[in-house]
Each structure stands twice: as structure tokens, then as C-alpha cells.
C-alpha positions as CSV (number, residue, x, y, z in Angstrom):
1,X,-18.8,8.1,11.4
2,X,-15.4,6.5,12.4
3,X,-13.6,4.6,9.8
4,X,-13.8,0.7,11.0
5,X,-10.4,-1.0,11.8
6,X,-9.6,-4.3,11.8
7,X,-8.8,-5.8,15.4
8,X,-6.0,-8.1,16.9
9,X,-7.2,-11.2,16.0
10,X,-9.5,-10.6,13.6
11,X,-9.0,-12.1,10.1
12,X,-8.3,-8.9,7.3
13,X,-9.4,-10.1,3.9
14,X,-7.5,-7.4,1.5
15,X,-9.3,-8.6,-1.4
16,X,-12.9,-8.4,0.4
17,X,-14.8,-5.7,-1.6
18,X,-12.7,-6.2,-4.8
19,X,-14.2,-7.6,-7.6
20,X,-12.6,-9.2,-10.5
21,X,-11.6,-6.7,-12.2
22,X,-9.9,-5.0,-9.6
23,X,-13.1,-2.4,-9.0
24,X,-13.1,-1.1,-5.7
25,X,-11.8,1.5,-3.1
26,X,-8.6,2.2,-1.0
27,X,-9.4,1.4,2.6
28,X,-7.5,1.9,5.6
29,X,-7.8,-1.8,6.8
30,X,-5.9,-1.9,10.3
31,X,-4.6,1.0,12.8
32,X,-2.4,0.4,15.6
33,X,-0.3,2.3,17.8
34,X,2.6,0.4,16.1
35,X,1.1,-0.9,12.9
36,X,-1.2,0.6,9.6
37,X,-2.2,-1.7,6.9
38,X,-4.0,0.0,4.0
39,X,-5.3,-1.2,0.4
40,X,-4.4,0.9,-2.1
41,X,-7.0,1.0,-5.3
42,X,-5.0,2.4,-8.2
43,X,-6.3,2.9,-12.1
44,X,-3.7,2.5,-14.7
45,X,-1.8,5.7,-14.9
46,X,-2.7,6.9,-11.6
47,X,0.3,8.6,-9.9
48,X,0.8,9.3,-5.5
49,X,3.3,12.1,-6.1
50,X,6.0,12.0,-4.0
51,X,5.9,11.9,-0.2
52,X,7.4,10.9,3.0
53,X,6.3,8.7,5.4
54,X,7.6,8.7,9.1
55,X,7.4,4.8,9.4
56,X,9.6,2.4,7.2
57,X,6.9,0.7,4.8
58,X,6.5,-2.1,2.9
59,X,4.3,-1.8,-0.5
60,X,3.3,-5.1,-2.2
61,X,1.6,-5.7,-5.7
62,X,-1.4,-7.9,-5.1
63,X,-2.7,-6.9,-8.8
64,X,-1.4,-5.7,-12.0
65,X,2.1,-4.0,-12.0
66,X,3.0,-0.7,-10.7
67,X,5.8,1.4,-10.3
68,X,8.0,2.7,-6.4
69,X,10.8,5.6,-7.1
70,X,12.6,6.8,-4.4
71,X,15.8,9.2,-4.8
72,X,18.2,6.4,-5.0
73,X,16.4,3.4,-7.2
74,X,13.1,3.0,-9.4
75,X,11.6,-0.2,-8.8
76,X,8.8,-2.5,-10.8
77,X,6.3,-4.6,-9.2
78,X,4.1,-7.1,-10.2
79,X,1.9,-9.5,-8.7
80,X,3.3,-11.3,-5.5
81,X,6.4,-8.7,-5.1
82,X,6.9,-6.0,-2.6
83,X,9.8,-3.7,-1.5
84,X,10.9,-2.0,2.0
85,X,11.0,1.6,2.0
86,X,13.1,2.8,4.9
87,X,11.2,5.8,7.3
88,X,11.5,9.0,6.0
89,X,12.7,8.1,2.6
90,X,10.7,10.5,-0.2
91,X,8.7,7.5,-3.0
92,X,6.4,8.0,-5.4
93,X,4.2,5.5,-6.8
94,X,3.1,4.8,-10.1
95,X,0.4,2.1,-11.6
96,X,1.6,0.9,-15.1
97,X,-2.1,-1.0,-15.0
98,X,-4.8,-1.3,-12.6
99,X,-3.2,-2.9,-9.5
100,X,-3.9,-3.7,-6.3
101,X,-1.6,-2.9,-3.0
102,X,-1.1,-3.6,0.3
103,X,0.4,-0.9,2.6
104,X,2.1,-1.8,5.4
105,X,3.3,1.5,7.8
106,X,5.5,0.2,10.7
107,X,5.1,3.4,13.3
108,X,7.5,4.2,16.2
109,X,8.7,1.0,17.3
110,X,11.8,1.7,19.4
């Protein structure tokens, strides 16, 4: 079955399927040609080793406090705060508590 995307238009809820807690799952919530918005679910502890992604990004903290290391700087987040990550720049994330985060993945815009 194909993973349902959010359309242009449509109102994306990041929270929807969250409860209090923070209990829930990482979901791919919008796919463009141009544009990716995904929720990231993270446990306390929980590590994405480092990577690369083609797109520059932008990573907020919607819940709890977590972690973004690149190369170059080490970053904390909590709730309500987000860094840019320029394309191609190796990060790593890590949640110092359970957190929410929103993804944003700017693709190919020339």
C-alpha cells in the first residue's frame, strides 16, 4: 500500500496521532517534487547516526530536547527551536529525552 501524503492545500496536523506522552510513530507527512516534511518520533537516547542529505533541511524540536552535530558545531534544541542544515552537510541527531521533530527537506530548487 502507498504511504498517504499530505496535499497542497490540505491542513498537516504534526501532532495528530501523538498522544501526551509523546507515544507515537515517525511518518512521512508531505512529498513534493520540491518539498518533504516528516515527523520524527524519537525515545530518549535514541541516536540517527550520521548521514547526508541532498536537500538543505530544517529540524525543529516540537517535544522534549534533542541533540544536531554536524562537523563544524553541536547544537541543543528544545521545544519551539530549530536549526538549518545546509545540503550535503553530514549531522547526526541525538534525543536527550523523548522529543518530537519536524523534518523539513528542501529538494532541488534551482
Amino acid at each position: 500500500m502507498a504511504l498517504k501524503h499530505a496535499c497542497h492545500d490540505e491542513v498537516i496536523d504534526p501532532y495528530a496521532g501523538i498522544d501526551e506522552q509523546g507515544i507515537g510513530v515517525s511518518a512521512s507527512l508531505l512529498r513534493t517534487p520540491h518539498l518533504q516534511l516528516m515527523r520524527l518520533v524519537l525515545k530518549a537516547g535514541a541516536t540517527l547516526r550520521e548521514h547526508r542529505v541532498r536537500g538543505e533541511i530544517t529540524v525543529q524540536c516540537l517535544r522534549g530536547e534533542v541533540d544536531v552535530s554536524t562537523p563544524e558545531r553541536e547544537c541543543s534544541l528544545e521545544a519551539g527551536q530549530l536549526v538549518v542544515v545546509p545540503g550535503g552537510e553530514p549531522h547526526a541527531v541525538t534525543a536527550r529525552s523523548d522529543c518530537l521533530l519536524l523534518l523539513t527537506v528542501v529538494h532541488g530548487i534551482t
